[in-house]
C-alpha positions as CSV (number, residue, x, y, z in Angstrom):
1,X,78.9,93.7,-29.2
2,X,79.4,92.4,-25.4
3,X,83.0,91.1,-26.7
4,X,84.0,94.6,-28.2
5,X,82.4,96.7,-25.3
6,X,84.6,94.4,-22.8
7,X,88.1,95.4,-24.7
8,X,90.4,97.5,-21.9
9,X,89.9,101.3,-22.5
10,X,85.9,100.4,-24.3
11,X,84.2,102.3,-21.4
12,X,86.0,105.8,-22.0
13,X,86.3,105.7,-25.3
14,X,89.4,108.0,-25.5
15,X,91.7,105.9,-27.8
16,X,91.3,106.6,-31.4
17,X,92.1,103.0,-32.5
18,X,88.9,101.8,-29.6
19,X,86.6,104.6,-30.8
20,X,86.8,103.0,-34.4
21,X,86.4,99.7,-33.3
22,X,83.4,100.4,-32.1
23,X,82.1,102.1,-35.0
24,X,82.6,99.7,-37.2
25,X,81.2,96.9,-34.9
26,X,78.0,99.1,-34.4
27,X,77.7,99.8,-38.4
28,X,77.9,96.2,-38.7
29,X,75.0,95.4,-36.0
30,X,72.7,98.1,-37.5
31,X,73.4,97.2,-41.1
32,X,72.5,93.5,-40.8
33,X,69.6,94.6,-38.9
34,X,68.5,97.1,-41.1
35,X,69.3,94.5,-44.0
36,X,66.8,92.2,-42.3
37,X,63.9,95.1,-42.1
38,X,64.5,95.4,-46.0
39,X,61.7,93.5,-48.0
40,X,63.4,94.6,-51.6
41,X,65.7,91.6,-52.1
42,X,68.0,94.6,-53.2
43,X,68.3,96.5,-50.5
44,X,68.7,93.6,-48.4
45,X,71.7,92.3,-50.2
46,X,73.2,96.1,-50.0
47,X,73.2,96.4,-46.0
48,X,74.9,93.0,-45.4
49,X,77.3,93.8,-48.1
50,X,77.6,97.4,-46.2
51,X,78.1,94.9,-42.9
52,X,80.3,92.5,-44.0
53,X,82.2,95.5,-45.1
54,X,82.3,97.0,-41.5
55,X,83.4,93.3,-40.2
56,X,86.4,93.6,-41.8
57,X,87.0,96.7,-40.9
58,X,86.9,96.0,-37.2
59,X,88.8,93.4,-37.3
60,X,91.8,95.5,-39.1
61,X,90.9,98.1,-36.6
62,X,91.3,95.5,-33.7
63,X,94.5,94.3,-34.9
64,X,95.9,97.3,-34.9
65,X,94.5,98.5,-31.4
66,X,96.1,94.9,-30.2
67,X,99.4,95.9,-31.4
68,X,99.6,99.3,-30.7
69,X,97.5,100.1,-27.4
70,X,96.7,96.8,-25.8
71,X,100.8,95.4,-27.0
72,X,99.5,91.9,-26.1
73,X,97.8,92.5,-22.3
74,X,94.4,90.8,-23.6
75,X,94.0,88.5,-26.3
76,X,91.6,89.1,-28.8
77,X,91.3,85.9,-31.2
78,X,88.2,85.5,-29.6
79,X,87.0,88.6,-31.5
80,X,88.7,88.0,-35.0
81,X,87.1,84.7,-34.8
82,X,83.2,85.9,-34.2
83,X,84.2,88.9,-37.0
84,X,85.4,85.9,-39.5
85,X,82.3,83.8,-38.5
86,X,80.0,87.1,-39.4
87,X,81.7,87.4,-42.3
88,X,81.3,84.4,-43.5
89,X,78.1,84.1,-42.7
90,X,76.7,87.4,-44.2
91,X,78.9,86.3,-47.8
92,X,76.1,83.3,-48.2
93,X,73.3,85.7,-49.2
């Protein structure tokens, strides 16, 4: 979350592309953590699922803030990567 919350325009919040960014990186925070609080092996497997979703969707949603507000000024491979390494990550339970 320190990554996302770092991007250029994060602190206002007025860009429609930045505002869903942020969604979808705090779904994916409070899904794996309400995936861990789940004791039904069911459930558990349904919030990471519903996480690993909302990884993917931030990154789309950071690509497209990259190319269409930010137009190269910061880099943000550094945040595709730690989505990709979440991803893959939460696809091994």
């Amino acid at each position: 979350m320190r990554w996302f919350v770092a991007l250029p325009g994060a602190e206002e919040r007025s860009d429609r592309l930045c505002r869903e960014v942020d969604k979808s990186a705090t779904s994916l925070v409070l899904n794996v953590a309400e995936g861990n609080g789940r004791y039904s092996e069911l459930d558990h497997k349904r919030f990471l699922e519903i996480a690993a979703a909302s990884a993917v969707k931030a990154a789309a949603y950071l690509d497209l803030y990259q190319q269409k507000v930010l137009r190269g000024r910061v880099e943000t491979t550094q945040g595709r990567e730690f989505l990709s390494r979440i991803v893959a990550m939460l696809s091994r339970f």
